[in-house]
N, C-alpha and C positions, 0 to 999 in steps of 0.2 A: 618653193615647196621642198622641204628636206623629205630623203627617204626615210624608209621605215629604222632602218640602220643607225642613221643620225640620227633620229630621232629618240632611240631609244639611249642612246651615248650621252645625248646631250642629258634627258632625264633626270640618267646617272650621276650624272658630274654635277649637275643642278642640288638632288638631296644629299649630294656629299658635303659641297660647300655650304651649303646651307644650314647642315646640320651643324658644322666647325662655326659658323658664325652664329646661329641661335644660343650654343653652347658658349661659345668664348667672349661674343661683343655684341649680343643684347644684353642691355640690362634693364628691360621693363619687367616691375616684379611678376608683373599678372602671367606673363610665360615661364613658367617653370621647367618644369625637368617633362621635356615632352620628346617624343621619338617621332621622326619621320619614316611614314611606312611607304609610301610611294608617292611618285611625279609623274602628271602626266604632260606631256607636251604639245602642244595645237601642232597640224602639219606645215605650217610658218615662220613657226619656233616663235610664237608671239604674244601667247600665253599660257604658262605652265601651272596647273592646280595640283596645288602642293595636298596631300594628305597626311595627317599628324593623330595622332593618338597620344594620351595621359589615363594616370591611375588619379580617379579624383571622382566628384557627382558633378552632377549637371551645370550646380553656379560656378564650377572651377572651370568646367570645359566652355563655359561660357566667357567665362572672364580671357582664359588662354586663346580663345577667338578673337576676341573685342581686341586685346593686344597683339596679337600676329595681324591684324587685318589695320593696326594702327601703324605698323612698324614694317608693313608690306615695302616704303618707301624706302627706305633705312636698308632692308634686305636687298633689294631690286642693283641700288646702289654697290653697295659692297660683294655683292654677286658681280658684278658687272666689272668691279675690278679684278676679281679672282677668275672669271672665264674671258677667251677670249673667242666672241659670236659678235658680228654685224651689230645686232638687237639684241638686247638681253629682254626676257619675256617678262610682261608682267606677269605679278603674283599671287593668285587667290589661293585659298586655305581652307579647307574643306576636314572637319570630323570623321578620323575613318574609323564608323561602329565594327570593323569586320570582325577585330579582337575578342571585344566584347559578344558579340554573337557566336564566336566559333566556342569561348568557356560556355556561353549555354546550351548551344549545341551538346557539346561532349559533356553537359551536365544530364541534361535530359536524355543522350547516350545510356549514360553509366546506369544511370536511373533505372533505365528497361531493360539494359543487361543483368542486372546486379538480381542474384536471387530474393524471391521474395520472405519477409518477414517471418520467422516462425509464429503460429497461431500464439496468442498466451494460453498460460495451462489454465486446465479445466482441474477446477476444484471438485473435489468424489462430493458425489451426495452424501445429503446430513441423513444418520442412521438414528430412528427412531431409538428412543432409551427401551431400554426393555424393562417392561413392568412388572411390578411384584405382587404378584398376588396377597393378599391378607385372608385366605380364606383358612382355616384351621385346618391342622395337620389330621390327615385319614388315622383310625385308631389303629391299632395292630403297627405303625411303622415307626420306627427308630428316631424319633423326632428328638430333636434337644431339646431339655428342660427350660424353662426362661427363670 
């Protein structure tokens, strides 16, 4: 059982090389351009679940699955000669949503911060026409001739 110490060293050194190999000498298309966001280590050092994040929808992050979980052997390996540990751990690959959750966090933030909408304007009331009377002009007043 490693300490807490090593355990977090090992980790470290775990997503570094890892990341240098995903990037440099996989070459299955289905992993693309994907970041490792953290590793975690069993207190044995004997299996490390790797967390990876992508900008993509659902069937790319599925596909980036299906291929990191094919190619786990391939990693394992090549890890194995870049550290030097007794056991190199095996490799599970786990989706980490926190990315994604943290933009809709601070969406739905900004949201309830952000002043509310001005009302739209109110159009003035429609002003009756003013009517004319037709009734004949009073006699004695100054009326125009037609």
């Amino acid at each position: 059982m490693a300490n807490v110490q090593r355990q977090r060293r090992v980790a470290e050194q775990i997503q570094k090389e890892l990341a240098d190999i995903v990037r440099l000498e996989l070459k299955d298309p289905r992993v693309g351009m994907i970041t490792l966001t953290d590793v975690e280590v069993s207190p044995d050092l004997a299996h490390a679940k790797v967390f990876f994040t992508l900008l993509g929808d659902q069937d790319a992050r599925q596909e980036t699955e299906k291929g990191l979980k094919r190619a786990a052997g391939f990693l394992r390996s090549m890890l194995g000669q870049r550290i030097k540990i007794h056991n190199t751990p095996e490799l599970h690959f786990a989706y980490d949503s926190s990315i994604e959750e943290g933009m809709r966090l601070s969406k739905l933030i900004d949201e309830a911060v952000a002043p509310p909408p001005p009302p739209p304007p109110v159009a003035p009331p429609k002003r009756a026409a003013k009517s004319v009377s037709k009734t004949p002009a009073k006699r004695g007043s100054k009326a125009s001739p037609k």
